[in-house]
C-alpha positions as CSV (number, residue, x, y, z in Angstrom):
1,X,11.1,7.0,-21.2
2,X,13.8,6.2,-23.5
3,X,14.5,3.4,-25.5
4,X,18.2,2.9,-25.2
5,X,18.8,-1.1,-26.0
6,X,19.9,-3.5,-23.1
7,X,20.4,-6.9,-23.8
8,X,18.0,-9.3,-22.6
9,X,18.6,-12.2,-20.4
10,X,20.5,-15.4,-21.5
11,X,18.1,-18.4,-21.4
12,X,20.5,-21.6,-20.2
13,X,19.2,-25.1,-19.8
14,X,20.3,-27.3,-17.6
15,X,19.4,-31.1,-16.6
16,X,20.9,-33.7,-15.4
17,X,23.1,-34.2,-11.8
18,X,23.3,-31.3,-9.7
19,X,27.4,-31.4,-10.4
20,X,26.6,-31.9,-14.1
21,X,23.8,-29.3,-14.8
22,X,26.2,-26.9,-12.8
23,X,29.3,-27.8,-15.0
24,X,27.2,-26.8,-17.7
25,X,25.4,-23.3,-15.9
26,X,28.6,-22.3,-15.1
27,X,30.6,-23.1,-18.6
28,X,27.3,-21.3,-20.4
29,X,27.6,-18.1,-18.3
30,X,31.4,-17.8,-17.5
31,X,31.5,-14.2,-18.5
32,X,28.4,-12.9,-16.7
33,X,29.9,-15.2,-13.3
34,X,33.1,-13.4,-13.2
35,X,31.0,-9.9,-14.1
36,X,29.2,-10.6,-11.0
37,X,32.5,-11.7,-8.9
38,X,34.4,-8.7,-10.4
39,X,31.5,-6.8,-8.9
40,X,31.4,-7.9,-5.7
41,X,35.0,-8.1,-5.0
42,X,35.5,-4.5,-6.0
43,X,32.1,-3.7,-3.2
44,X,33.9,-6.5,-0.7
45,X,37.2,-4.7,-1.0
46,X,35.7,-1.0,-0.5
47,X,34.6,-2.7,2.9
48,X,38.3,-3.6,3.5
49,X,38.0,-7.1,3.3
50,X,40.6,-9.2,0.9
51,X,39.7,-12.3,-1.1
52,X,41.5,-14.6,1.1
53,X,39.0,-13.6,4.2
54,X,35.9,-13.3,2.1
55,X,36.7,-16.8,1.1
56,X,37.3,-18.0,4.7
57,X,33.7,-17.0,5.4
58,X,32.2,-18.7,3.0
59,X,34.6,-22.4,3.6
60,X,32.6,-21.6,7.4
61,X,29.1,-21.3,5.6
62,X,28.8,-24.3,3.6
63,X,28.4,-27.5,6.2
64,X,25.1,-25.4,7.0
65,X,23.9,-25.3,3.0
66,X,25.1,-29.2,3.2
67,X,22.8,-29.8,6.2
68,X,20.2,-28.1,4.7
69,X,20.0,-29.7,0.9
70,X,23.5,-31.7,-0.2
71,X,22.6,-31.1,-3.7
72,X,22.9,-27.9,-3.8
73,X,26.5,-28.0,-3.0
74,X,26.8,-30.4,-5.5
75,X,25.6,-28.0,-7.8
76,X,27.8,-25.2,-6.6
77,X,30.8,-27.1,-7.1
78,X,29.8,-28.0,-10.4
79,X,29.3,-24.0,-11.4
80,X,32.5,-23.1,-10.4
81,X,34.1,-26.1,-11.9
82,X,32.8,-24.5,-15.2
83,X,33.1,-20.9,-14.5
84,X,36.8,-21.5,-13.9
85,X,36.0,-19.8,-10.6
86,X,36.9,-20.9,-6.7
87,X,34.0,-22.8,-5.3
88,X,34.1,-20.4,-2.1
89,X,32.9,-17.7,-4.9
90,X,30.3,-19.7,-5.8
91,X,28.7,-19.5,-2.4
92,X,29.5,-15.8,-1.9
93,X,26.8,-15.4,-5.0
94,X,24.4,-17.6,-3.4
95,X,24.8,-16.3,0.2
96,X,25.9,-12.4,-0.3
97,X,24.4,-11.2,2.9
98,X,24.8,-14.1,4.8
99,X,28.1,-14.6,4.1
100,X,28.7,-10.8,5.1
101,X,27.1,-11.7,8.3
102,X,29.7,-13.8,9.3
103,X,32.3,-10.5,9.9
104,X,31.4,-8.3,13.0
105,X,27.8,-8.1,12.9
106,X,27.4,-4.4,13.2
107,X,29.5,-4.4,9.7
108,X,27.1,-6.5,8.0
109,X,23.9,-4.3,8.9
110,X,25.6,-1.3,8.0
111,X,25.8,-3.0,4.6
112,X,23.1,-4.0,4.3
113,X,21.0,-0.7,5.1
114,X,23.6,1.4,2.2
115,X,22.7,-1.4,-0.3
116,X,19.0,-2.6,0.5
117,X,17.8,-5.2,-2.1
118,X,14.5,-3.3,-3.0
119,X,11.5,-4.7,-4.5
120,X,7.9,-4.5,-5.1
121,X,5.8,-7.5,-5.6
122,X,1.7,-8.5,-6.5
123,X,-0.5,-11.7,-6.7
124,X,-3.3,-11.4,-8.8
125,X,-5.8,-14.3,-8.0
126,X,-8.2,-15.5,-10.4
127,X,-11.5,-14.2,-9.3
128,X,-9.8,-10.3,-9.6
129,X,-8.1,-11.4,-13.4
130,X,-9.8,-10.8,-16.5
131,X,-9.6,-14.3,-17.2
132,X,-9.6,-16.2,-14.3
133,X,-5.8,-16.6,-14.4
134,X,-3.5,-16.3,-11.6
135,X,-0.6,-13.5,-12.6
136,X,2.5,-13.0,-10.2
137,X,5.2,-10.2,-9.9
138,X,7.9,-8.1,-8.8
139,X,10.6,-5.7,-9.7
140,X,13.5,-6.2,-8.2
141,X,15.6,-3.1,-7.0
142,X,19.0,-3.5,-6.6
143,X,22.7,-2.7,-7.9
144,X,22.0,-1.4,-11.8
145,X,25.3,-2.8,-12.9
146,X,23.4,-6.6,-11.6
147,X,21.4,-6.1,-15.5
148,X,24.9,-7.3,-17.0
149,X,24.8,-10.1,-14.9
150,X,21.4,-11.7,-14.8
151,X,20.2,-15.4,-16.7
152,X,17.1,-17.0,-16.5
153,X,17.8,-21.0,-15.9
154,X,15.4,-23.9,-17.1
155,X,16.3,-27.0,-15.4
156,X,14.6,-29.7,-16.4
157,X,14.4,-32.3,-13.0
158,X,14.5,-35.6,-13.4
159,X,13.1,-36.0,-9.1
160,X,10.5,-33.5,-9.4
161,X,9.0,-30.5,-11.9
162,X,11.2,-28.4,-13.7
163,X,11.7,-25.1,-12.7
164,X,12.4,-21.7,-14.5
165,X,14.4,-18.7,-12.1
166,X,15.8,-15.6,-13.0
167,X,18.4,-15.2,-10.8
168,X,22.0,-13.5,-10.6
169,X,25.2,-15.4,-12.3
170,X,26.1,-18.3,-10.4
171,X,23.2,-18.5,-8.3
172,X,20.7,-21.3,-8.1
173,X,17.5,-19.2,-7.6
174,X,16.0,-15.7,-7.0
175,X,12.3,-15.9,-8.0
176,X,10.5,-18.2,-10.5
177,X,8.3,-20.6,-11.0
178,X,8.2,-24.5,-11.8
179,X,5.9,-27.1,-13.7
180,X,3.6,-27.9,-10.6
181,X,2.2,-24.0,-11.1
182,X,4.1,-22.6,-8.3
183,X,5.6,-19.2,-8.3
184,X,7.9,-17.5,-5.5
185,X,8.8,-13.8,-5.3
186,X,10.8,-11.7,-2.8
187,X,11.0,-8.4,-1.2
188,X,13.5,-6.9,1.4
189,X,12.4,-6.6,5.2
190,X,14.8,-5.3,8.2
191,X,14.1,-6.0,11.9
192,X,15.5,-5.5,14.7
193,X,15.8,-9.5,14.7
194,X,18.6,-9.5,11.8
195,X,21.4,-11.3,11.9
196,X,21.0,-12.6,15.7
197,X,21.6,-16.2,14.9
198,X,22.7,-18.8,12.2
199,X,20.5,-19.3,9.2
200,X,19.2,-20.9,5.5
201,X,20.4,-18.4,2.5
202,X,17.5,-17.3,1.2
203,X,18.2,-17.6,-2.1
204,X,18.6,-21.7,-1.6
205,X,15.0,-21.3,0.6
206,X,13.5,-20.3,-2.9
207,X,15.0,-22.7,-5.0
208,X,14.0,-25.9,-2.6
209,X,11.0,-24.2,-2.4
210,X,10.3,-24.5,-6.4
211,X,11.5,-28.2,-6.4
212,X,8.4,-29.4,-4.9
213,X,5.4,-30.9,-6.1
214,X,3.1,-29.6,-3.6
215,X,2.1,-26.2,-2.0
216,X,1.4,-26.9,1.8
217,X,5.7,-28.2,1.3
218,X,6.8,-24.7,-0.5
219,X,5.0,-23.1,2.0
220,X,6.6,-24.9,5.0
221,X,10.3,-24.5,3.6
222,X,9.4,-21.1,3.3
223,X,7.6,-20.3,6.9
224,X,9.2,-22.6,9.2
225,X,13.2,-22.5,7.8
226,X,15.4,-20.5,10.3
227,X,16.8,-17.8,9.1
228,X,19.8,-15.4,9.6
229,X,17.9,-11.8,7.9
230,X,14.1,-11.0,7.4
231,X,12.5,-11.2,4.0
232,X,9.3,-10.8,2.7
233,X,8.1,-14.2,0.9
234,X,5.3,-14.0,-1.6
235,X,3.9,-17.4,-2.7
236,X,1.2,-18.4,-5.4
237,X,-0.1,-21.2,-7.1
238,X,-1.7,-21.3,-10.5
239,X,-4.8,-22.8,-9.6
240,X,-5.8,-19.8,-7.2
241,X,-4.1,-19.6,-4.2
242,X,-1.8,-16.8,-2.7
243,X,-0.1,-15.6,0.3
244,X,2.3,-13.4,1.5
245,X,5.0,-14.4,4.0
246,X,6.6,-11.9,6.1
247,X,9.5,-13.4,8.1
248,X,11.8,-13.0,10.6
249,X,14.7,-15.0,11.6
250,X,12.8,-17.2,13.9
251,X,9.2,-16.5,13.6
252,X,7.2,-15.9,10.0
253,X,3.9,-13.9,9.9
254,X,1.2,-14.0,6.8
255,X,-0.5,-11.4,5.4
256,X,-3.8,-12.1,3.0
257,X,-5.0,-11.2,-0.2
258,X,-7.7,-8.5,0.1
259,X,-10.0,-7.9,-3.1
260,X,-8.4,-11.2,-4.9
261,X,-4.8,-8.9,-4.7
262,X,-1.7,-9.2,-2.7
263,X,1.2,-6.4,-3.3
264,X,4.3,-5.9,-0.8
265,X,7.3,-3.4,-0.9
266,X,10.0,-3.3,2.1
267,X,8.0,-2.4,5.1
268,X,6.5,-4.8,7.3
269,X,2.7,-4.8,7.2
270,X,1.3,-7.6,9.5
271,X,-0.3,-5.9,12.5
272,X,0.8,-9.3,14.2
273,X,4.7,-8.6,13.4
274,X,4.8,-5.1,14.2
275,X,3.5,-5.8,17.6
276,X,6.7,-7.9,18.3
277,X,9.2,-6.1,16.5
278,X,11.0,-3.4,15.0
279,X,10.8,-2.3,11.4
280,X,14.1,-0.8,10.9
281,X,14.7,-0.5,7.2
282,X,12.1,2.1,6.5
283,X,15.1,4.7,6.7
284,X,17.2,2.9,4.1
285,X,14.2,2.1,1.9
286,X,11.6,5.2,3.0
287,X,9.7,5.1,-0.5
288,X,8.3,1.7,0.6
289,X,5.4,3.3,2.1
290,X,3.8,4.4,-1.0
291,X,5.5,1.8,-3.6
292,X,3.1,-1.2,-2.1
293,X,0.0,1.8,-1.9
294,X,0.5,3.2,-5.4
295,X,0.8,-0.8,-7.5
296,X,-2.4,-1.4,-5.1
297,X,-4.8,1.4,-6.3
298,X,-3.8,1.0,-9.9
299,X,-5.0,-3.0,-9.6
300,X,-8.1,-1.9,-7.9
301,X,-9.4,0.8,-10.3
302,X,-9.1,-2.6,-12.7
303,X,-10.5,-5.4,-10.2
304,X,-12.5,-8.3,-12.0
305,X,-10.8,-7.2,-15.3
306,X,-7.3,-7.2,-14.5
307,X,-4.5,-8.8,-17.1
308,X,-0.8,-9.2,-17.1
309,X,-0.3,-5.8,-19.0
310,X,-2.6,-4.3,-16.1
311,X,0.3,-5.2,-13.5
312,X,2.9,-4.3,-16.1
313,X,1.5,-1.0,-16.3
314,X,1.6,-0.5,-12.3
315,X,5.5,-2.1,-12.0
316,X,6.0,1.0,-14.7
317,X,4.5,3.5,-12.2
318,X,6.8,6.9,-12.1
319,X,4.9,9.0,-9.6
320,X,8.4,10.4,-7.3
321,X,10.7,9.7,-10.0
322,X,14.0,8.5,-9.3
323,X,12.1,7.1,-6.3
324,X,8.9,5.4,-7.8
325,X,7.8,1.8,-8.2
326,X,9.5,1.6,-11.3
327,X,13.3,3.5,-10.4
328,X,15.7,4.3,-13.1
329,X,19.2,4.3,-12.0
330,X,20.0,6.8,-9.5
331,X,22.7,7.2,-6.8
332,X,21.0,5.6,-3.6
333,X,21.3,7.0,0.6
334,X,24.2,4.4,0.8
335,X,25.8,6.2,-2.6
336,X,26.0,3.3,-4.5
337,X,24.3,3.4,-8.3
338,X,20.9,1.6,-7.9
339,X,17.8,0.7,-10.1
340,X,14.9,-1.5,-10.8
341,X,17.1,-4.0,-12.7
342,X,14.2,-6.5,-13.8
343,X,10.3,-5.5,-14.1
344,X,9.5,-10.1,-14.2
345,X,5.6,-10.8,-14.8
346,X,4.4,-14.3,-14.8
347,X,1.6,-16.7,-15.2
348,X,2.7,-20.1,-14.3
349,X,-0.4,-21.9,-15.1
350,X,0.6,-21.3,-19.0
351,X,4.6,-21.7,-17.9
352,X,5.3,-18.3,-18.9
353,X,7.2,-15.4,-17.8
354,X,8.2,-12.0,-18.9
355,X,11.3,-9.9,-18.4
356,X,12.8,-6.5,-19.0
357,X,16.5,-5.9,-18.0
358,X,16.5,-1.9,-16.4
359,X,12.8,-1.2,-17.6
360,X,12.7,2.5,-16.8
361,X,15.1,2.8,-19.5
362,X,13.9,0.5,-21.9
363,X,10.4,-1.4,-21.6
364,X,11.7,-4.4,-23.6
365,X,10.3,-7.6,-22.5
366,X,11.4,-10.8,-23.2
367,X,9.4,-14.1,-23.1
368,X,10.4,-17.4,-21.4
369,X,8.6,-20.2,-21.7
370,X,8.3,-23.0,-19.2
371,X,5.9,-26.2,-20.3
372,X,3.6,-26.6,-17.1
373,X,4.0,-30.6,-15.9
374,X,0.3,-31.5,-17.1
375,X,0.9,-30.4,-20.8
376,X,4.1,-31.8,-20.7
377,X,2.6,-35.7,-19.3
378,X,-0.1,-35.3,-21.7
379,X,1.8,-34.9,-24.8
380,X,4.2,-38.0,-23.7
């Protein structure tokens, strides 16, 4: 493994109105916003499509966001305002495949199967952690060049806790965690249910999913929200709870911890849900089928004793290299340049979380701190 350096991800801190705290997201990471447009137009344009129509498509996407949570238009409007950027941009970043969606839908799950957003994810409960701490994770697989354009936001809430996401340029969450000691992840999923009807983003299903206080309302954003694409939902709370969520459009199935360990990649693994559908994004991501097997056995051989370097170790696993749990950047089926772009390890009963921008070229980790709410209220 080399050691070439890759600049970590910019810590921004936000609070305030939605429109405000986005003025200031978007005025703190201008450059890495229009790296991410840039990016996306040039993808967007290989596909034939102009600016002018992209942006059409995501004018028609935002009374849903609006019906869903006002504020985060608000805060949209406010990120481009301080980008410089058009607000219709804005949404493309939170919405990218649902946006998509809204050309001819055979276009939009062609795209999605050359350019499958990856991932492999674990929960480690308390009774199989060395210390009785809860530790949650993923690396996320997706476009290498996405490493120049991820930040790590801290909003500090004024209606509820705080909440720390890494998350692409412009957007308003990927996968995090917030003061109340929940944590969200996310892996990809394909059905044959995609894209058959009108949907949350999923990226705005995570973030309203970290604004709350309580569990049982995470979980029910996160299970019962329509949605336009499957997506594997992995949920935790620092205190010892932890559940995957494996949804589809319109229905959501759960798969348990088994040994005090949760781990997921892209392949569907309720017996429930593959009674009543159709996995079809094995073919796009086929080294799924070991990814979730290989994190799995390397927790287990560790059960009881397991620590956050014990899951950092298994996110760094090569076995298949390019295609491994931990992929360096290598030309995917699609023939676009793809990686794991962050390796993000986190224990949200301490607030704290660990990232490395494309680890499998440099296992750098930076630390990111996140006060939980009861350390926070007792030092007030």
């Amino acid at each position: 493994m080399s050691s070439t350096p890759i600049e970590p991800f910019p810590l921004i801190e936000l609070a305030g109105t939605p429109e405000s705290r986005g003025r200031a997201y978007g005025r703190m990471a201008k450059a890495r916003v229009h790296k991410s447009l840039a990016h996306y137009g040039v993808q967007l344009a290989g596909q034939g499509r102009d600016a002018g129509a992209v942006r059409a498509m995501a004018r028609a996407f935002v009374p849903r966001i609006e019906a869903f949570e006002p504020d985060f238009v608000a805060e949209m409007r406010g990120i481009a305002e301080g980008a410089d950027v058009a607000f219709e941009d804005i949404v493309l970043v939170n919405c990218r495949t649902e946006v998509l969606q809204l050309a001819k839908r055979a276009e939009a799950l062609e795209a999605e199967r050359r350019d499958p957003d990856g991932c492999t994810g674990a929960i480690i409960l308390p009774e199989a952690s060395a210390d009785g701490t809860l530790i949650h994770g993923q690396n996320w697989d997706w476009k290498s060049e996405c490493a120049e354009t991820g930040v790590v936001l801290r909003i500090r809430r004024d209606d509820g806790p705080d909440v720390l996401t890494f998350v692409e340029a412009g957007g308003l969450a990927r996968c995090g965690m917030n003061a109340a000691g929940i944590a969200i992840t996310a892996n990809y999923l394909e059905s044959d249910r995609d894209y058959t009807q009108e949907g949350v983003p999923l990226s705005l299903l995570r973030r309203k999913a970290l604004e709350q206080e309580q569990v049982a309302l995470a979980f029910r954003i996160l299970y019962g929200t329509p949605k336009s694409g499957s997506n594997n939902l992995m949920l935790s709370h620092a205190s010892g709870f932890g559940i995957d969520i494996e949804c589809a459009p319109d229905e959501s199935f759960l798969v348990q911890p088994e040994g005090g360990v949760i781990v997921h990649a892209n392949h569907w693994q309720s017996p429930v849900a593959l009674s009543k559908l159709k996995d079809t994004g094995l073919l796009s991501t086929p080294d799924s089928v070991y990814r979730d097997r290989r994190v799995r056995a390397a927790l287990a051989a560790k059960q009881g004793g397991l620590t956050m370097d014990d899951l950092r170790d298994a996110f760094f696993d090569d076995w298949q290299t390019p295609w491994s749990v931990c992929r360096p950047p290598r030309m995917n089926l699609g023939g676009n340049l793809s990686a794991t772009v962050a390796m993000i390890l986190m224990r949200p009963g301490e607030g704290v979380m660990e990232i490395a921008p494309l680890p499998a070229l440099n296992p750098s980790f930076t630390r990111y701190t996140l006060a939980p709410q009861a350390a926070r209220e007792a030092a007030e």
